[in-house]
C-alpha positions in Angstrom: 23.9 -11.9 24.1 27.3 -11.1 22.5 28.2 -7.3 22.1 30.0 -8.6 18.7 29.6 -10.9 16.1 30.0 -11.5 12.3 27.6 -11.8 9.7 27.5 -12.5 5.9 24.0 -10.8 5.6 22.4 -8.4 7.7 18.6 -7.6 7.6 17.1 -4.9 9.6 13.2 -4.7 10.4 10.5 -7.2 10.8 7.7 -5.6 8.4 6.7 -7.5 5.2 9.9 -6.3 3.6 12.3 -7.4 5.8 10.7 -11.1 6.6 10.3 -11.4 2.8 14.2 -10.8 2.4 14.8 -13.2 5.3 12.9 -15.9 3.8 14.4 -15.5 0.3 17.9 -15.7 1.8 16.6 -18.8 3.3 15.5 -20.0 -0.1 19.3 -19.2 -2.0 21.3 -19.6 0.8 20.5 -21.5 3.8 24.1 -22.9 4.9 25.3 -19.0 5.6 25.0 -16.9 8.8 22.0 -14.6 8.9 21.1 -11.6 11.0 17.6 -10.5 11.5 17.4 -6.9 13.6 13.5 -6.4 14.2 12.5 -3.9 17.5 9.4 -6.5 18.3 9.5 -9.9 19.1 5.9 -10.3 16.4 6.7 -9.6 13.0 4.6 -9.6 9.8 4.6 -12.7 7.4 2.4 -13.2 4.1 0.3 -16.2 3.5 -2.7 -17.8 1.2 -0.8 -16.7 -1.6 -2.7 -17.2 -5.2 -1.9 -16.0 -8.3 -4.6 -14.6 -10.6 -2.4 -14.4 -13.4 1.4 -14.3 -13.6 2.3 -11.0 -12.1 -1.1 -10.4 -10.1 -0.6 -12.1 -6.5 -3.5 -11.6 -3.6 -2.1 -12.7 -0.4 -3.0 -12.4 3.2 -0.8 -10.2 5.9 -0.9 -12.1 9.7 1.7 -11.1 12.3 3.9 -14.2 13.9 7.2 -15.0 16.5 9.9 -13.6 15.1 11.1 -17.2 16.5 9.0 -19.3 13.8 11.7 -18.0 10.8 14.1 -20.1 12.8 12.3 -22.7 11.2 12.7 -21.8 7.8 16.6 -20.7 8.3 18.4 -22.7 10.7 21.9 -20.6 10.8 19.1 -17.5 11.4 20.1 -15.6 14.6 17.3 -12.1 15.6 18.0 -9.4 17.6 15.3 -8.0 19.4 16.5 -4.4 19.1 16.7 -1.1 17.0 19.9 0.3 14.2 21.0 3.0 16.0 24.0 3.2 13.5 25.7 2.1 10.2 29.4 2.4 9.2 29.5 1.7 5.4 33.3 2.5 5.2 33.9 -0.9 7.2 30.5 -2.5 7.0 29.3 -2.4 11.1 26.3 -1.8 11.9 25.2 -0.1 16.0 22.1 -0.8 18.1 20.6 1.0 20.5 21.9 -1.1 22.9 25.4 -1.3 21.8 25.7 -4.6 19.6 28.2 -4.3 16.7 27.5 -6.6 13.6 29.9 -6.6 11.1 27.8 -7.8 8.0 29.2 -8.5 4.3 25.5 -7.4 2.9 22.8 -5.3 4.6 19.3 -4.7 3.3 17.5 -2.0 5.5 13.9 -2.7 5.9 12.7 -0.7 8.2 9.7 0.7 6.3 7.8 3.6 7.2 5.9 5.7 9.9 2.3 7.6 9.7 2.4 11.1 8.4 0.4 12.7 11.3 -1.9 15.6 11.4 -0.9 18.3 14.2 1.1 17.5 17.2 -0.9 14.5 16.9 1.5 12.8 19.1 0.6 14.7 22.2 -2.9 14.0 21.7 -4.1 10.0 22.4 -7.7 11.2 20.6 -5.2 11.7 17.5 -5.0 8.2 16.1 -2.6 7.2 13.3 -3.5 3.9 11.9 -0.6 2.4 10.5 -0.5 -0.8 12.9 -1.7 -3.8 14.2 -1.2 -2.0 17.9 -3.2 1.1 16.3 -5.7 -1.0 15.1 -6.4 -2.4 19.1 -6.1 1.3 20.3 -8.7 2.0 17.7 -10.9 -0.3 18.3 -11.0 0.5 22.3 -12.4 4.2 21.2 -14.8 2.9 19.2 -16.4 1.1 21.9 -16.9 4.7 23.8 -16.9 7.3 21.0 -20.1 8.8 19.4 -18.7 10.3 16.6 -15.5 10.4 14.9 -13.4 12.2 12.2 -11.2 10.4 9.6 -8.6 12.0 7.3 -7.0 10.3 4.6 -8.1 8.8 1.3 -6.4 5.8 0.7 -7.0 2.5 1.2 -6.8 2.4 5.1 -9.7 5.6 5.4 -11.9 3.6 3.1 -11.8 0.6 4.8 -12.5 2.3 8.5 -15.9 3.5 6.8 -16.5 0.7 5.3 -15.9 -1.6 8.2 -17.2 0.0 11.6 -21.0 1.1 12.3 -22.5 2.4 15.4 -20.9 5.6 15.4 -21.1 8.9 13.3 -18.1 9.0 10.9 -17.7 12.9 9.3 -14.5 11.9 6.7 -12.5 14.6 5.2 -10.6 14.5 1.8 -8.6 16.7 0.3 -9.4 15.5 -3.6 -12.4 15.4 -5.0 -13.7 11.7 -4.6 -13.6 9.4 -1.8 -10.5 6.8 -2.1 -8.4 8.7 -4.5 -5.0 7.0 -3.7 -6.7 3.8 -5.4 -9.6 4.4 -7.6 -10.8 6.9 -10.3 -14.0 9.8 -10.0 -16.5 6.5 -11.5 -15.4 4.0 -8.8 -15.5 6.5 -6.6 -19.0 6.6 -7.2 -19.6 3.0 -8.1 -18.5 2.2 -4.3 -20.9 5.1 -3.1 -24.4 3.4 -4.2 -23.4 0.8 -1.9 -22.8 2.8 0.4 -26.9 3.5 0.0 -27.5 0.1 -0.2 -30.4 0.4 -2.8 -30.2 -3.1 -4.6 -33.4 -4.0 -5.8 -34.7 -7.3 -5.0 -31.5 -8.8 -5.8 -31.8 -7.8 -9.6 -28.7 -6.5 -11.3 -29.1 -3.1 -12.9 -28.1 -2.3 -16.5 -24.8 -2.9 -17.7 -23.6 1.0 -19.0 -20.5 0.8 -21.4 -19.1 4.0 -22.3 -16.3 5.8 -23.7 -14.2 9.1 -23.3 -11.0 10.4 -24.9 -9.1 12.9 -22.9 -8.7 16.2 -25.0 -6.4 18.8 -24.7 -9.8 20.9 -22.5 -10.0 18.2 -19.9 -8.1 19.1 -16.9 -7.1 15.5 -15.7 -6.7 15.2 -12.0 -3.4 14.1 -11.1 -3.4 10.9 -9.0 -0.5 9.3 -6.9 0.4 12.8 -6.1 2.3 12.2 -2.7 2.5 8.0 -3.9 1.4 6.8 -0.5 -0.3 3.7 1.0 -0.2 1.6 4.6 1.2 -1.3 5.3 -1.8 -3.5 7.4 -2.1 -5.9 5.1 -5.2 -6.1 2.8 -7.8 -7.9 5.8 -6.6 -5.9 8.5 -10.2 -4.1 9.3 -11.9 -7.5 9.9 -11.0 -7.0 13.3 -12.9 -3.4 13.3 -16.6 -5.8 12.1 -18.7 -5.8 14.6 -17.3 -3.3 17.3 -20.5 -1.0 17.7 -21.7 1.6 20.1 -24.9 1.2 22.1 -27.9 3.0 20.7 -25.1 4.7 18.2 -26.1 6.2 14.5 -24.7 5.3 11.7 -24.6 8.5 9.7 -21.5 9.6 7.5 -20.6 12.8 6.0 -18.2 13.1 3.5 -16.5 16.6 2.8 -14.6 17.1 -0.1 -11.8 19.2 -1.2 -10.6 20.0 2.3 -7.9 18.9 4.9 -7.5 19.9 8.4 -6.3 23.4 9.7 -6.0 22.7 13.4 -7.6 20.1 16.0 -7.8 22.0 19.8 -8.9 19.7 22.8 -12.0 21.7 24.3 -14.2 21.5 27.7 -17.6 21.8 28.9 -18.4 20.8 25.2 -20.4 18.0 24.1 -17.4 16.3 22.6 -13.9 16.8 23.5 -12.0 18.1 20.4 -12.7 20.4 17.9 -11.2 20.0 14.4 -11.0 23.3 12.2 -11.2 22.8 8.4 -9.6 25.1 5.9 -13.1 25.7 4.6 -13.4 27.3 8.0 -15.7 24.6 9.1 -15.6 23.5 13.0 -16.3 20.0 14.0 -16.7 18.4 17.0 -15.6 14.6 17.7 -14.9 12.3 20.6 -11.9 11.3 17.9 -9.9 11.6 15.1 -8.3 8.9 12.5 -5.4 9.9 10.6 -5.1 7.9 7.8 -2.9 10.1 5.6 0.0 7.9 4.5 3.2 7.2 5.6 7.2 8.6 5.5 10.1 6.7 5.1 11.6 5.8 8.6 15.5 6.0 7.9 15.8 7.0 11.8 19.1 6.2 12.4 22.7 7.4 11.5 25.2 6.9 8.9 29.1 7.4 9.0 28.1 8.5 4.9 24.6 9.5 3.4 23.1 7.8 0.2 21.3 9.1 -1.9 17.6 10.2 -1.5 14.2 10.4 -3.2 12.4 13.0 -3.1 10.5 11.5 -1.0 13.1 10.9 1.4 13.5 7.2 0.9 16.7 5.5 0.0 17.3 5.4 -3.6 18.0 2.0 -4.9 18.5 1.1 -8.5 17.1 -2.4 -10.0 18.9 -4.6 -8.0 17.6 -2.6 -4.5 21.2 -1.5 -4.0 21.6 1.9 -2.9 24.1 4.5 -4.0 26.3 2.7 -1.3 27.9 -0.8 -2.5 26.6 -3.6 -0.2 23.9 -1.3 1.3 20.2 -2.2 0.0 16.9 -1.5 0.9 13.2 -2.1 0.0 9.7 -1.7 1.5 8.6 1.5 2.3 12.1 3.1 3.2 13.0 2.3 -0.6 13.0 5.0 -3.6 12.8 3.1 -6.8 15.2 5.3 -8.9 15.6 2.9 -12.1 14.7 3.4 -15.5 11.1 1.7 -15.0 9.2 -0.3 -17.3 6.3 1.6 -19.1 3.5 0.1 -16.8 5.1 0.1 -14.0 5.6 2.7 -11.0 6.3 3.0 -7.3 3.3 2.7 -4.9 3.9 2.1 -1.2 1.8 -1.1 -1.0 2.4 -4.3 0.6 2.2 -5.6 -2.6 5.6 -3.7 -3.8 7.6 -3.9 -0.3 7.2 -8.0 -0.8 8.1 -7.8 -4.6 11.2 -5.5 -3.7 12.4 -7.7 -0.8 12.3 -10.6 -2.6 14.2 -8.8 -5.6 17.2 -7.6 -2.8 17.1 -11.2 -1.7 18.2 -12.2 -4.6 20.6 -9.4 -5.6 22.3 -9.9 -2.2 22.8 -13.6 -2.4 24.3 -13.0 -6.1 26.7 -10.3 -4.9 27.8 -12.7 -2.2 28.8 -15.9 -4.8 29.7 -13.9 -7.7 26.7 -14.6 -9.5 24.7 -12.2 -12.3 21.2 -11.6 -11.3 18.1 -10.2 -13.5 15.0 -8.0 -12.5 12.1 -9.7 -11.4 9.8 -9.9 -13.9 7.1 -8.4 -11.4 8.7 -5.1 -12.2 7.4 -5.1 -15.7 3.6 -4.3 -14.9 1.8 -2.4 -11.7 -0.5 -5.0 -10.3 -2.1 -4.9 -7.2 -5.0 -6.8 -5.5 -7.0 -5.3 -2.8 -10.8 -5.6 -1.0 -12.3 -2.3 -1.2 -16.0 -1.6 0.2 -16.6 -5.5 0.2 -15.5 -5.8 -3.6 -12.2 -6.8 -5.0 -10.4 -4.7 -6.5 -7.7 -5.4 -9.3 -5.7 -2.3 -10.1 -2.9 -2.7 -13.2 -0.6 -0.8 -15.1 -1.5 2.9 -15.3 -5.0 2.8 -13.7 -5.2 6.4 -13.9 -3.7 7.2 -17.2 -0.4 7.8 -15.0 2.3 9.5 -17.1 0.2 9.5 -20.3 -0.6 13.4 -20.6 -4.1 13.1 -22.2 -3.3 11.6 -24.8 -5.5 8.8 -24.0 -9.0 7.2 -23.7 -11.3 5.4 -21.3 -13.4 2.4 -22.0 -16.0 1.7 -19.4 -18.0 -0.9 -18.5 -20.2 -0.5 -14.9 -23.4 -2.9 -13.5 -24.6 -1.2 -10.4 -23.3 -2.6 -7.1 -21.9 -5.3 -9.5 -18.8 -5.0 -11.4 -16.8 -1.7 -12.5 -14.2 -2.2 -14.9 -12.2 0.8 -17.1 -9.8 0.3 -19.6 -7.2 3.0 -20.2 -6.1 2.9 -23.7 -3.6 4.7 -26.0 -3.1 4.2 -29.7 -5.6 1.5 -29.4 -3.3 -0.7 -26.8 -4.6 -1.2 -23.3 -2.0 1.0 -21.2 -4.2 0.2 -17.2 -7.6 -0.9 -16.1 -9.6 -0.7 -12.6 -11.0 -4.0 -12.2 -13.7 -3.8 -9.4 -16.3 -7.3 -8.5 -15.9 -11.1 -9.6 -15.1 -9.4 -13.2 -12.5 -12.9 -14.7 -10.6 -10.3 -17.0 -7.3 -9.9 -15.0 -5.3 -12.6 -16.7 -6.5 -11.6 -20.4 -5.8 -8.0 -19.3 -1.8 -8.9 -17.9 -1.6 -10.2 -21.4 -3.3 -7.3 -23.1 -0.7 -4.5 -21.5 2.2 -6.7 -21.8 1.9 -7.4 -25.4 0.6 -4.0 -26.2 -2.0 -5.8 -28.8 -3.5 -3.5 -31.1 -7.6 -3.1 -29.8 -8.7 -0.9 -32.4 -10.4 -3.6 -34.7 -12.7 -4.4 -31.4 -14.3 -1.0 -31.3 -16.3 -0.4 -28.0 -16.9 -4.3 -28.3 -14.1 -5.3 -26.3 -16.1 -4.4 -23.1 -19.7 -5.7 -24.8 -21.1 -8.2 -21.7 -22.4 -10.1 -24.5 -19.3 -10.7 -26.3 -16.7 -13.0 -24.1 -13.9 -11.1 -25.4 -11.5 -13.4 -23.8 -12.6 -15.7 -26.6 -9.6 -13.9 -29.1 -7.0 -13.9 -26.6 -7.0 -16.6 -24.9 
């Protein structure tokens, strides 16, 4: 390959982000020259999208040849390496292996890598699952190991319960309910029943609806402290179904309200590591999962620094542009630092890294032909789609009463091993809602937060399974 060449745009790394930028540059702008930097010759693509309403998309995450975008974009030319480094001043961006582009636009994608517990990456019984090559690793262990020790709470740990069998699982959270990246103390225990499995001869339980306002005495727990997710894709544990142990149990211990101290590789024990809790707690595991998140990877150099999050991701305004003209990011790597819309907020979730990309896609072809671009309308409401425990899971706007002090109230409607749903409302407008189960109110709920319709008339009705609210707003 050439040590040189020109480019008018420049994307660098193969996640969801970056193949989503690719293939909206294909869309705009087929005719001119395209640069794709990705360090593996697989990268990730989205497909079997469906929309359950306008802004809530489910989709699945599979992992193809970097080759098959050549398909799509036929001036698209990939280099199979890593950025090593980027001169801004005269727009050329380094490899590791010594090949100067010289781009007119550059959107780095290069997303983000597993926050690990202790010198976890001297230890190959220290497994961060961020990965489809993780995954494989994982599942290898699992064929062998007796009992096993996950950390995290997020979507990834939940799914590793919920998906293997044949093997003790002890799982340690630091909040105080299982899955707190996603869900709220009542899911959190809506999912636990099935975790026991107690259905009775197929009959669905009562249908509780209740309500709470937040006062001033309730201590709220914060959610989204640290804003983290994974980027698998929403079916990546699929693979994990099935893989048992001979002859193994299927216990699981969940402790609460603790994270791990230090993990020391012991023999002549029954198991070979021992994992100290700040409880003071010692357990002992053939393994542990660390499932605790991820940091943006911005591992390579600059000739000048943009800004940063505090999160240490690139901070881009509305158009994914960073502080440095021509330079724009999104995925993982990205800090959204725009005004945002009242029901929106960052969450590192494949969801957002494809929304973003296909936002800088668009932003970069504009500032290339002079063109005015707007914000995607995605950007107006937090949606996100997931499988969690076997359910679906619909999560939008502020879920959690994010950002709304507690000055709000909750509106709950939960059938055993059925359905879950919670409304967050304020001033009588619905502000968020978990919806978990074959529930049908995510389109009337979209409409509900985006037109910030006054509820109060509706009383606790709104939620009444005998009332088919979606009846008056249709």
């Amino acid at each position: 390959m050439e040590m040189s060449f020109k480019t008018v745009y420049l994307v660098v790394g193969g996640g969801i982000a970056g193949v989503t930028c690719v293939e909206t540059l294909a869309i705009l702008h087929p005719e001119e020259s395209l640069v794709l930097i990705t360090a593996s010759t697989l990268v990730k693509n989205v497909s079997n999208v469906s929309f359950f309403a306008k802004t809530i998309v489910k989709f699945d995450v599979n992992e193809t040849e970097a080759t098959s975008l050549q398909k799509i974009h036929p001036n698209l030319k990939i280099v199979y390496d890593s950025l090593k480094h980027v001169d801004t001043r005269n727009c050329l961006a380094t490899t590791e292996t010594g090949i100067i582009i010289q781009y007119h636009v550059i959107c780095i994608c290069t997303g983000g890598i597993p926050r690990l517990i202790s010198d976890s990456n001297n230890n190959n019984r220290i497994i961060g699952i961020r990965d489809t090559e993780s995954v494989k690793d994982f599942q290898e262990k699992l064929k062998t190991g007796r009992k096993m020790l996950i950390v995290g709470n997020g979507g990834i740990a939940s799914e590793i319960v919920h998906a293997t069998s044949g093997i003790q699982k002890i799982w340690v959270v630091r909040d105080d309910y299982i899955s707190a990246t996603f869900i709220d103390p009542g899911a959190a225990e809506f999912f636990q029943d099935t975790f026991k499995k107690l259905d009775v001869d197929g009959q669905k339980e009562n249908t509780i609806v209740k309500r709470h306002i937040f006062t001033e005495e309730d201590t709220v727990i914060s959610l989204n402290k640290d804003l983290k997710s994974a980027a698998l894709g929403p079916d990546w544990y699929r693979k994990l179904e099935g893989v048992k142990t001979a002859g193994g149990t299927q216990e699981l211990e969940i402790i609460y309200r603790v994270e791990i101290k230090d993990v020391k590789e012991v023999t002549n024990k029954e198991y070979p590591l021992e994992v100290e809790l700040t409880n003071g707690k010692i357990i002992e595991c053939d393994f542990v999962i660390s499932a605790t998140g991820v940091e943006p990877a911005v591992n390579f150099s600059w000739d000048k620094q943009p800004d940063r999050g505090p999160d240490g991701g690139l901070s881009v305004n509305e158009f994914q542009e960073t502080t440095i003209a021509n330079v724009f990011a999104a995925g993982d790597v990205a800090y959204a630092a725009w005004k945002q819309a009242p029901h929106w907020f960052q969450l590192r979730l494949w969801t957002q890294a494809r929304q973003m990309a296909g936002m800088a896609g668009k932003a970069m072809h504009a500032k290339v032909t002079n063109q005015d671009v707007l914000q995607d309308f995605c950007f107006e409401l937090f949606t996100h789609c997931t499988t969690l425990f076997g359910y679906r899971v619909i999560l939008l706007g502020k879920y959690n009463g994010q950002g709304l002090g507690n000055d709000y109230e909750i509106l709950l409607r939960t059938t055993p091993r059925y359905e879950y749903i919670k409304f967050v409302l304020q001033n009588g407008k619905l502000q968020g809602a978990i919806l978990i189960g074959e529930t049908d109110l995510e389109e009337m709920c979209e409409n509900l937060i985006l037109d910030q319709i006054d509820l109060t008339p509706f009383g606790d009705d709104i939620l009444n399974p005998d009332i088919d609210i979606d009846d008056y707003f249709d």
